[in-house]
Backbone as CSV, one residue per row, in Angstrom:
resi,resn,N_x,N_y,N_z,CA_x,CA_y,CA_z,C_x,C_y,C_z
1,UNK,-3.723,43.205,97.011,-3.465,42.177,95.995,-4.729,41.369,95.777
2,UNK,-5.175,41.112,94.768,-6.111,40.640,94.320,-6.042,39.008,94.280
3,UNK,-6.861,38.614,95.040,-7.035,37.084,95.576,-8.336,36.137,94.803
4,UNK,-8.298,35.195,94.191,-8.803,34.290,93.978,-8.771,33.406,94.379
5,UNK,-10.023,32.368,95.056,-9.991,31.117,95.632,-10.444,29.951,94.288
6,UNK,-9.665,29.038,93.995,-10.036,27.883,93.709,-10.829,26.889,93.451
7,UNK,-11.920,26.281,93.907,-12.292,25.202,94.547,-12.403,23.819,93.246
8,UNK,-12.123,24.115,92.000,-12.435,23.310,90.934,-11.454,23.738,89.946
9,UNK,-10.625,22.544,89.570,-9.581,23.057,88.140,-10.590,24.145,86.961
10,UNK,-11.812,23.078,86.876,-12.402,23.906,85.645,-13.810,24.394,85.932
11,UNK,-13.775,26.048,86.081,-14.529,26.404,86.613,-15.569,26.987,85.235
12,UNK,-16.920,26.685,85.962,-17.843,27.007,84.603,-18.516,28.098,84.757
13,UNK,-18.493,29.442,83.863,-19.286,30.537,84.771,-20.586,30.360,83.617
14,UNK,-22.237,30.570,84.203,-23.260,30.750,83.170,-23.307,29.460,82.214
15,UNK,-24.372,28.785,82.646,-24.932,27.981,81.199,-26.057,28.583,80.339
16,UNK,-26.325,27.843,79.334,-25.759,26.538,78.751,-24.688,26.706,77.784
17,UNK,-24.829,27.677,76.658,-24.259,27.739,75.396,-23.015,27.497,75.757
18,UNK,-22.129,26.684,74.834,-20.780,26.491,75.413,-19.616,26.680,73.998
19,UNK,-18.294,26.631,74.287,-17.193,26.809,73.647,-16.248,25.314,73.982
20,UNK,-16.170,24.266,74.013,-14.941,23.838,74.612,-13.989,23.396,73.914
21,UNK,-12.848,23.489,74.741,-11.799,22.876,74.446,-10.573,22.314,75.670
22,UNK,-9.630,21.744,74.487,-9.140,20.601,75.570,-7.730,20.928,75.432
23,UNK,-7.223,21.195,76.781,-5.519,21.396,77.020,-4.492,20.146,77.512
24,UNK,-3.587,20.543,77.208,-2.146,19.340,77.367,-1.469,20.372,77.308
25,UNK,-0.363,19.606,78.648,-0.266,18.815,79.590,-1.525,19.365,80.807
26,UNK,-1.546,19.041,81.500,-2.720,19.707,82.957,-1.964,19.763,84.074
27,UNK,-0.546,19.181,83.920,0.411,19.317,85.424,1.870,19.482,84.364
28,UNK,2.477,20.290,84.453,3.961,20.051,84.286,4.754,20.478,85.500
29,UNK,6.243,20.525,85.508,7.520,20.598,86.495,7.892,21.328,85.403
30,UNK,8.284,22.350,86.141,9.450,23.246,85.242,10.750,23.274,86.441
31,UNK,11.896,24.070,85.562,13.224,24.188,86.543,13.024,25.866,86.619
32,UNK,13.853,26.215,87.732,13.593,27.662,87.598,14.780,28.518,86.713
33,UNK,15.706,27.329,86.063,16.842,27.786,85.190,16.586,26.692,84.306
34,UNK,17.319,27.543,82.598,18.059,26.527,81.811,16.857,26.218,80.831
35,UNK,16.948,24.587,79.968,16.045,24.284,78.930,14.464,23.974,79.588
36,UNK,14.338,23.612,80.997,13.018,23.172,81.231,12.814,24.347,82.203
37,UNK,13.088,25.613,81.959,11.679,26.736,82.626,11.351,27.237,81.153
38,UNK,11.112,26.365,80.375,10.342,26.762,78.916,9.763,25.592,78.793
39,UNK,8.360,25.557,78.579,7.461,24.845,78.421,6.353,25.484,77.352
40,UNK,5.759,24.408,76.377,4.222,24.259,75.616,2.839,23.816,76.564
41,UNK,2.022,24.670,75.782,1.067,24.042,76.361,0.161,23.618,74.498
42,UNK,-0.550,23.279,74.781,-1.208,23.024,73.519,-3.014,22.880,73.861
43,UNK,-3.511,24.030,73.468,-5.412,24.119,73.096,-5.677,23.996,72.178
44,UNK,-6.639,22.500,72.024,-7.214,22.115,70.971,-8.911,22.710,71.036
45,UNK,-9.241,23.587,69.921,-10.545,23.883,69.634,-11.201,22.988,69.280
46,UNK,-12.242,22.310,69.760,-12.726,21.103,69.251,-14.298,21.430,68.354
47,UNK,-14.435,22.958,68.649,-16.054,23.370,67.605,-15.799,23.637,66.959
48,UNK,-17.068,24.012,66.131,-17.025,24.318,65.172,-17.175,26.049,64.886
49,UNK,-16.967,26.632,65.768,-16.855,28.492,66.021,-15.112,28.259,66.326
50,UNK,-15.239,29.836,65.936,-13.740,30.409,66.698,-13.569,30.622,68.170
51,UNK,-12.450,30.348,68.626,-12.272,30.093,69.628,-11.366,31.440,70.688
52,UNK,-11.852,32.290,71.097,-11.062,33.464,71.796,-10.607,32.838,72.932
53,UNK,-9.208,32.746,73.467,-8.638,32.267,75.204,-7.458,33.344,75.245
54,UNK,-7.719,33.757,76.708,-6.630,34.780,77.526,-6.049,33.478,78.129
55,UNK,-4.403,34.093,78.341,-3.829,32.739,79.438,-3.243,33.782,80.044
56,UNK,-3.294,33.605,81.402,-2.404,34.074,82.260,-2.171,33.028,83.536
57,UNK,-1.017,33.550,84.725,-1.019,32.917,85.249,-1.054,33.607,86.943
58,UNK,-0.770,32.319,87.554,-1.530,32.899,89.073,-0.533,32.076,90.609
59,UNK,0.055,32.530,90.662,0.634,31.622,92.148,-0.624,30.821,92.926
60,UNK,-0.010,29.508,93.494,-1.068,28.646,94.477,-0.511,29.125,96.150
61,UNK,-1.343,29.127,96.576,-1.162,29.235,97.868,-2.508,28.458,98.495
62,UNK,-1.632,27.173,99.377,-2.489,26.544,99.876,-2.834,26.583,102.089
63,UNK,-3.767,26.983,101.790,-4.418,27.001,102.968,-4.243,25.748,104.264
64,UNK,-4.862,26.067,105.930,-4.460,24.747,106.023,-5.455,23.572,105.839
65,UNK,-6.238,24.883,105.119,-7.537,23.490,105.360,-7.524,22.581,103.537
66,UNK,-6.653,22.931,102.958,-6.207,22.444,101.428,-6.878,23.318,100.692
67,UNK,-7.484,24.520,101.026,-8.261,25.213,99.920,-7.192,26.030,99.679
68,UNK,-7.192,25.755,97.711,-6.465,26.709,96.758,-6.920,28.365,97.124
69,UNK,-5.803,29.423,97.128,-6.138,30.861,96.912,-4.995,30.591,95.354
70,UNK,-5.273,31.462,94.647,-4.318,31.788,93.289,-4.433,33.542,93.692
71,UNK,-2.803,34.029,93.583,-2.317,35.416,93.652,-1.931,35.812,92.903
72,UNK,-1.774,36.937,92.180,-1.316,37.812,91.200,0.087,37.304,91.098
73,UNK,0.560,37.066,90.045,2.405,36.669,90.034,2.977,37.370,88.581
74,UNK,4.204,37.811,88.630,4.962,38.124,87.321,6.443,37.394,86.982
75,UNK,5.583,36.136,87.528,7.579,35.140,87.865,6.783,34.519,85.827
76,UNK,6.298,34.193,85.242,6.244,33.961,83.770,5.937,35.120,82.806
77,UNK,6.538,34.482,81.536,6.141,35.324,80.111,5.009,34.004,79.179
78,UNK,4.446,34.707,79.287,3.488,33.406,78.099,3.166,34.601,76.690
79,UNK,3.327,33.410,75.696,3.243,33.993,74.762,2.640,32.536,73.952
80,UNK,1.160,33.132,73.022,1.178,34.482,72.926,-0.365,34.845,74.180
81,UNK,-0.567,36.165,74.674,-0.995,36.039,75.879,-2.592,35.840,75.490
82,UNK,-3.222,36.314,74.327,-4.689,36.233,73.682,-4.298,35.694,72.798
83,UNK,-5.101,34.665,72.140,-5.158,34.185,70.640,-6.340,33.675,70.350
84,UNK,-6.930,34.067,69.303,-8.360,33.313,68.831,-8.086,32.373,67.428
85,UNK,-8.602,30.773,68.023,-8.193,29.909,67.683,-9.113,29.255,66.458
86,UNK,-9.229,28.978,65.389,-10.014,28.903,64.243,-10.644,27.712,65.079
87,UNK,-11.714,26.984,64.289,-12.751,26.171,64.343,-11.540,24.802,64.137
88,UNK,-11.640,24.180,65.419,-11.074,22.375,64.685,-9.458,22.598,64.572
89,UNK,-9.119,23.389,65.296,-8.006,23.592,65.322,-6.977,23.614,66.471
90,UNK,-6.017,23.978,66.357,-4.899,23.757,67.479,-3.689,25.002,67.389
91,UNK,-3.500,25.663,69.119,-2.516,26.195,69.443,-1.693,25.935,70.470
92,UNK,-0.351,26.495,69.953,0.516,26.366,70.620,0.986,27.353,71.652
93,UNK,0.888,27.448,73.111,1.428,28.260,74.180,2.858,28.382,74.451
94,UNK,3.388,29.123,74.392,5.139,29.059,75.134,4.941,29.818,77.004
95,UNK,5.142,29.129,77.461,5.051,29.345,78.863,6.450,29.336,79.750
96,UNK,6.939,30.461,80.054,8.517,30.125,80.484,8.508,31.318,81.863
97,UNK,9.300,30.657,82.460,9.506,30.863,84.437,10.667,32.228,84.103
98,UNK,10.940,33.175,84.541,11.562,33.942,84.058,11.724,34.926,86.085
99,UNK,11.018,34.098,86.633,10.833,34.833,88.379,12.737,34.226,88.910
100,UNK,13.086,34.724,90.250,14.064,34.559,90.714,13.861,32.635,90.991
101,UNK,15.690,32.606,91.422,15.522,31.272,91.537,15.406,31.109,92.820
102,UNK,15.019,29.734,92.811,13.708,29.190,94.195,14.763,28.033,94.904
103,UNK,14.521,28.205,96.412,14.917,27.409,97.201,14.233,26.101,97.385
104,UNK,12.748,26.832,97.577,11.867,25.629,97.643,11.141,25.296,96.666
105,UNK,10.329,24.476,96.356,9.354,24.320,95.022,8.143,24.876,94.675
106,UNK,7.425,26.161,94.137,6.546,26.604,94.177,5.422,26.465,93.370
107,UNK,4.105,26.306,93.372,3.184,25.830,92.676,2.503,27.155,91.949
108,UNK,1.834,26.678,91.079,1.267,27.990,90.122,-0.305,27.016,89.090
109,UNK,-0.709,27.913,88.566,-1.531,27.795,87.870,-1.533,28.309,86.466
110,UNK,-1.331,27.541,85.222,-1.881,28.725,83.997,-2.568,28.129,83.578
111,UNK,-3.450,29.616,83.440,-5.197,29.462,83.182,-5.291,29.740,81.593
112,UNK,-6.056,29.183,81.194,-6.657,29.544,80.094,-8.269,29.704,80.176
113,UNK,-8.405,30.849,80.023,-9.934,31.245,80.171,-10.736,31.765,78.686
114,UNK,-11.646,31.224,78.350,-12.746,31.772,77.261,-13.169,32.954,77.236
115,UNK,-13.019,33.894,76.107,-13.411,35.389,76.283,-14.798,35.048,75.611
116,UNK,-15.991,36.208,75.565,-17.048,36.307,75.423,-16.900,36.636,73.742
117,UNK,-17.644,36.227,72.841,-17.551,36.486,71.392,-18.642,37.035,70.938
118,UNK,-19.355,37.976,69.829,-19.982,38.238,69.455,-20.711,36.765,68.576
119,UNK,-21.793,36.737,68.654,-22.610,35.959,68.035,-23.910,36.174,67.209
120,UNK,-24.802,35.540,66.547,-25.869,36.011,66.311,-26.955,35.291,67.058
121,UNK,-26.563,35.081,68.328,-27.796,34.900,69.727,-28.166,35.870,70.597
122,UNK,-29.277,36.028,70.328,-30.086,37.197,71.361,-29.102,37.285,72.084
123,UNK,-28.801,38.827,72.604,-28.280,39.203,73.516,-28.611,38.734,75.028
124,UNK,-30.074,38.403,75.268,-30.278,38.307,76.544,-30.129,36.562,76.945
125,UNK,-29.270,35.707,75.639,-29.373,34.231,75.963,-28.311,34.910,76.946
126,UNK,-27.692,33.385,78.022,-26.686,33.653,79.055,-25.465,32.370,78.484
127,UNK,-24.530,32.226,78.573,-23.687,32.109,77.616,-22.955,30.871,78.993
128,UNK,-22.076,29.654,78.425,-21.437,29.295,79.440,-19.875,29.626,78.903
129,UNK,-19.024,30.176,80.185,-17.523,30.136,79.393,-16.671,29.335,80.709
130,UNK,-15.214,28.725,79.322,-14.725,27.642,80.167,-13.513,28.205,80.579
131,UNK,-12.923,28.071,81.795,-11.765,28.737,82.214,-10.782,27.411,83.230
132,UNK,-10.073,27.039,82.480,-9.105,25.501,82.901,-7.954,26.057,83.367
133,UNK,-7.052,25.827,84.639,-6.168,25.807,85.496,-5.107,24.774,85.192
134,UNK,-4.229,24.916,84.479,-3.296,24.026,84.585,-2.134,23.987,85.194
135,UNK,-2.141,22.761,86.238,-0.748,23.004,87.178,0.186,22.875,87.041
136,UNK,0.990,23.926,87.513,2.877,23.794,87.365,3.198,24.375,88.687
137,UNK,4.175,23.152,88.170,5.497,23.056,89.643,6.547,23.888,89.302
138,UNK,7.178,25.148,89.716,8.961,25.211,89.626,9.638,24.569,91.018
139,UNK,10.900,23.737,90.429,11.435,23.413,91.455,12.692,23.476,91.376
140,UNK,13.601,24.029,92.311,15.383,24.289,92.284,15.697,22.651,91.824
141,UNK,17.184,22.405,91.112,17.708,21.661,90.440,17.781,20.561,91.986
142,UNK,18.200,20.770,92.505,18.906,20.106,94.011,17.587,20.096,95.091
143,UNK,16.008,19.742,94.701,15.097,19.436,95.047,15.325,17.845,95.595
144,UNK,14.829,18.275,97.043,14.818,16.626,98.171,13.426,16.125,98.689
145,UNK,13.030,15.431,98.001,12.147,14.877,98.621,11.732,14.293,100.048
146,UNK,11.214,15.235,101.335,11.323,14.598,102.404,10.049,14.256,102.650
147,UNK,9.581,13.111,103.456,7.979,13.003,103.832,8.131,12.623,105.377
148,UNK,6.745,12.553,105.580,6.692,11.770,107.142,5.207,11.545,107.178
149,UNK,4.850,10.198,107.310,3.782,9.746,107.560,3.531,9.017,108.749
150,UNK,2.224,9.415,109.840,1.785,9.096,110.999,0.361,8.522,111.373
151,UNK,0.445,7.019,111.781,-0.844,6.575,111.636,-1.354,7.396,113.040
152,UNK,-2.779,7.861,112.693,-3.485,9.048,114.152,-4.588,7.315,114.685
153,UNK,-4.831,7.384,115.811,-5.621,6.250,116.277,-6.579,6.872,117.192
154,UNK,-7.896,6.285,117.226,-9.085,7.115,117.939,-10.169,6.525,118.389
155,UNK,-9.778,5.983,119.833,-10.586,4.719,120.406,-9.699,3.834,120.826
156,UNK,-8.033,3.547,120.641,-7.342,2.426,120.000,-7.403,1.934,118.623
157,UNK,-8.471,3.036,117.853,-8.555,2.324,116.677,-8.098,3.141,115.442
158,UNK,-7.116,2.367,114.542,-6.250,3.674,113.237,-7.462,4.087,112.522
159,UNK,-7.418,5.399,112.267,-8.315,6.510,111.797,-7.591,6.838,110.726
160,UNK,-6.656,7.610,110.550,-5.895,8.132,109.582,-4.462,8.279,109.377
161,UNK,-3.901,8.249,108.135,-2.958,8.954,107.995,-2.623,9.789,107.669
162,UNK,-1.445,10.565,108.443,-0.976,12.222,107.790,0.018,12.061,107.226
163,UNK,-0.091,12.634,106.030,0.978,12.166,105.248,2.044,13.747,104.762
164,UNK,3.009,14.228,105.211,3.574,15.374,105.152,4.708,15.736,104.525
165,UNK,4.862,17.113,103.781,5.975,16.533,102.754,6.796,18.208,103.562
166,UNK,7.967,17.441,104.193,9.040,18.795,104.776,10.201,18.218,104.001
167,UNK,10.200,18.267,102.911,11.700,18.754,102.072,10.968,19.986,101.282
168,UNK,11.995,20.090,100.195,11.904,21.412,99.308,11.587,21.439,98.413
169,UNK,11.104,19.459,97.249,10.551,19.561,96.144,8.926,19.288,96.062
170,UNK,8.344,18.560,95.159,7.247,17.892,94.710,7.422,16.756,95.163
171,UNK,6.178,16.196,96.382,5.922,15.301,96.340,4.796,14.196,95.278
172,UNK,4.978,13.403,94.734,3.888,12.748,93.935,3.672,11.519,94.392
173,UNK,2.201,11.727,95.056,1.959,10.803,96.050,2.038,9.209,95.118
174,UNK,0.907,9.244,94.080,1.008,8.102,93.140,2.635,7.237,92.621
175,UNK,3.855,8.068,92.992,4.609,7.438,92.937,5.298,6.705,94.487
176,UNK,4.645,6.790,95.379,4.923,6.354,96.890,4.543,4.868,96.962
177,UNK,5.412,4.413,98.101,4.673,2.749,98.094,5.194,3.135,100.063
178,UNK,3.885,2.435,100.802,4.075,2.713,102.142,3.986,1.073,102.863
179,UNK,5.142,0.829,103.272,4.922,0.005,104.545,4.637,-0.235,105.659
180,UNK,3.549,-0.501,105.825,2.915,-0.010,107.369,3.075,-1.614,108.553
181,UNK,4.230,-1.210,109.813,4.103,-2.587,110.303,3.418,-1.615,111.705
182,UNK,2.737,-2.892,112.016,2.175,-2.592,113.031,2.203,-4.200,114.239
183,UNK,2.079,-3.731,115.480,2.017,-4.580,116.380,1.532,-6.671,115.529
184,UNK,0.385,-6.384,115.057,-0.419,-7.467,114.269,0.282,-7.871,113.369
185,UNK,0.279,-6.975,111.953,1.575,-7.702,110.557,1.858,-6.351,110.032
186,UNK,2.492,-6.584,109.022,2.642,-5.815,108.051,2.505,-5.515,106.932
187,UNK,1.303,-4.121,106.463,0.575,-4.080,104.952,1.554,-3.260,104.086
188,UNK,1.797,-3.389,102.754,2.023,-2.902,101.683,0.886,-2.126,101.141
189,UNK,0.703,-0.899,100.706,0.356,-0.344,100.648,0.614,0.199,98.945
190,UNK,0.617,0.517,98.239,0.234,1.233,96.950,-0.758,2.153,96.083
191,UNK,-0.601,3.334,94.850,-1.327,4.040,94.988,-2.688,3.630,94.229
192,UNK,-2.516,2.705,93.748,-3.875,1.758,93.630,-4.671,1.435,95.020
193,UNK,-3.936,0.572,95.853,-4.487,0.613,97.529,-4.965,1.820,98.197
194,UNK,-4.857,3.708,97.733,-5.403,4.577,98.186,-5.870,5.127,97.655
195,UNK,-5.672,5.477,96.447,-6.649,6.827,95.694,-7.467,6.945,95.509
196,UNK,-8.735,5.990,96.005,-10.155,6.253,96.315,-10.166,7.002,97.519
197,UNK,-9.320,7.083,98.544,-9.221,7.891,99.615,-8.715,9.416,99.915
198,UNK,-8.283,9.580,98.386,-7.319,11.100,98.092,-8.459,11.981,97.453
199,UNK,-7.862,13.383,97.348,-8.643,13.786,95.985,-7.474,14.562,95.122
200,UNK,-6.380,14.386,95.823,-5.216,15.273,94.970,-3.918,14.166,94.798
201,UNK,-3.345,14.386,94.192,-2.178,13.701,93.822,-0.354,13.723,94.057
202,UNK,-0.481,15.344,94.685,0.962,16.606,94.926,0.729,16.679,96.178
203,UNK,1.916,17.160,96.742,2.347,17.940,97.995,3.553,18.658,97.591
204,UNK,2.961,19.978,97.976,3.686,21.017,97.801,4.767,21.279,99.065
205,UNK,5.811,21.819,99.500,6.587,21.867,100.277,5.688,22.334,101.862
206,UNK,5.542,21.415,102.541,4.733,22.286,103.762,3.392,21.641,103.910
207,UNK,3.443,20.911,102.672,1.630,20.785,102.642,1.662,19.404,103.260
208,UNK,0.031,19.150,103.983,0.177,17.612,104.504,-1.305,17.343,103.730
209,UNK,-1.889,16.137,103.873,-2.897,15.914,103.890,-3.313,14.377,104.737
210,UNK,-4.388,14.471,105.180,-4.785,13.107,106.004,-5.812,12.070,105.206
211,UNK,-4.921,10.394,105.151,-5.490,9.435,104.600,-6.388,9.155,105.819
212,UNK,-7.836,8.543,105.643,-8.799,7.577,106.470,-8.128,6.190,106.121
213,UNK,-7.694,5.383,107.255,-7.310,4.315,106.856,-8.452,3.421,107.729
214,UNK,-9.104,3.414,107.594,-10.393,2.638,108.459,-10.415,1.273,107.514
215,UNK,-10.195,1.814,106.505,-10.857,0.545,105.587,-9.201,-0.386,105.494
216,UNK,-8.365,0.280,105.865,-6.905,-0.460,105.239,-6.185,-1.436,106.241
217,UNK,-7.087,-0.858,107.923,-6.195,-1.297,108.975,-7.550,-1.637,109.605
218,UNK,-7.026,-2.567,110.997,-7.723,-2.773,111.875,-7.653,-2.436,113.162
219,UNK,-8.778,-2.913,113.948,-8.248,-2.873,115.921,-7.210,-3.301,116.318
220,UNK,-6.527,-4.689,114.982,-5.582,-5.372,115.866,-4.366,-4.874,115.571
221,UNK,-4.020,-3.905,114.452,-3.087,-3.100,114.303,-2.262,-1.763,114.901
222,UNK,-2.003,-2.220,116.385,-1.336,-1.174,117.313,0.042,-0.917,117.123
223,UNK,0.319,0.468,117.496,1.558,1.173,116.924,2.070,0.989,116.044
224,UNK,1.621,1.262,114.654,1.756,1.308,113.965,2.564,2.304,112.806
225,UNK,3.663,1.936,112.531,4.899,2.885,111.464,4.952,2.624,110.376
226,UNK,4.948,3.599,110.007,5.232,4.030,108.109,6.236,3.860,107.372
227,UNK,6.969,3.168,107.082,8.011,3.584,105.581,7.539,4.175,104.352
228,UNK,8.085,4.632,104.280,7.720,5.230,102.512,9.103,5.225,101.499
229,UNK,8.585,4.667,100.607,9.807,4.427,99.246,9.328,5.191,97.791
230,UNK,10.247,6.304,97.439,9.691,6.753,96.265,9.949,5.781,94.911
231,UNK,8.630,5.137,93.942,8.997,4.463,93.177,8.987,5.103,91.764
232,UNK,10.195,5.688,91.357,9.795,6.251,89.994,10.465,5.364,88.355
């Protein structure tokens, strides 16, 4: 099976000459039944050339070290699967989940990638093309949000938090608010108060990731516990 690793939503192969354009939504939730495992996407051509994009799509599978692999998948139908998009213009994607239904919540990618076009530039210029990852969630109807967050301490002193999501849907961290009491007081926490400390926003079923709370807590903050409240 043919494996691709990740490391950047939008990956740039070859500069300079470029094509771009700009997609909506960049994250949706689909259901794996019913009116929402049908979804749009919408690519706006913003040059002034025609615009060639393949979309396909790719299962996430995350590592433990958080690095994306994307795997071959046939759980969607996208239509339409090539389209070349006039100059200044706009298309419409139909993207629909059509794989078995899911216990747990599974992550995916559809890509839209730039095909190579004939031009009247020397053959030997080197060309840049844009290929954008947009994330989707499927998640069963009866999706539970479970977490567990653990301040780690190192010296006596809080280092980090692990923040872990063991239920079966999407976690979205930006909608979390954490109460942290500890021996000293107790901080409120919000995703304004961390997301200089993140670089992702999801937890996928299984997935954890660790906050540095150096800057949030102190020495005098011993044993220290988490609440977490989803605020949507």
């Amino acid at each position: 099976m043919r494996i691709i690793i990740l490391s950047l939503f939008i990956l740039l192969l070859f500069p300079p000459l470029t094509y771009a354009f700009e997609l909506f939504p960049m994250v949706s939730f689909f259901s794996a039944q019913g009116s929402k495992s049908e979804q749009f996407f919408q690519v706006n051509n913003t040059t002034q050339q025609p615009l060639p994009i393949e979309i396909f799509v790719k299962q996430r599978q995350i590592a433990n070290s958080n690095l994306e692999k994307l795997i071959d998948t046939e759980d969607f139908f996208v239509f339409p699967p090539q389209v070349l998009i006039p100059p200044n213009s706009t298309q419409m994607v139909k993207v629909k989940y059509i794989g078995d239904r899911v216990d747990t919540s599974r992550s995916y990618r559809v890509v839209f990638s730039q095909l190579p076009i004939k031009d009247d530039v020397r053959e030997s210029s080197i060309k840049m093309l844009f290929q954008i990852g947009a994330l989707v969630f499927v998640s069963p109807d009866n999706a539970v949000n479970t977490m567990t967050a653990d301040i780690h301490y190192q010296d006596s002193n809080p280092k980090s938090m692990q923040l872990a999501n063991i239920g079966n849907g999407v976690v979205i961290i930006p909608q979390l608010a954490f109460s942290v009491k500890s021996s000293y007081t107790t901080h409120s926490w919000k995703w304004q108060d961390i997301q200089h400390l993140l670089q992702q926003q999801y937890l996928v079923p299984g997935e954890s990731v660790n906050i540095a709370v150096e800057s949030l807590l102190t020495s005098k903050d011993k044993q220290a516990k988490v609440d977490i409240k989803e605020q949507r």
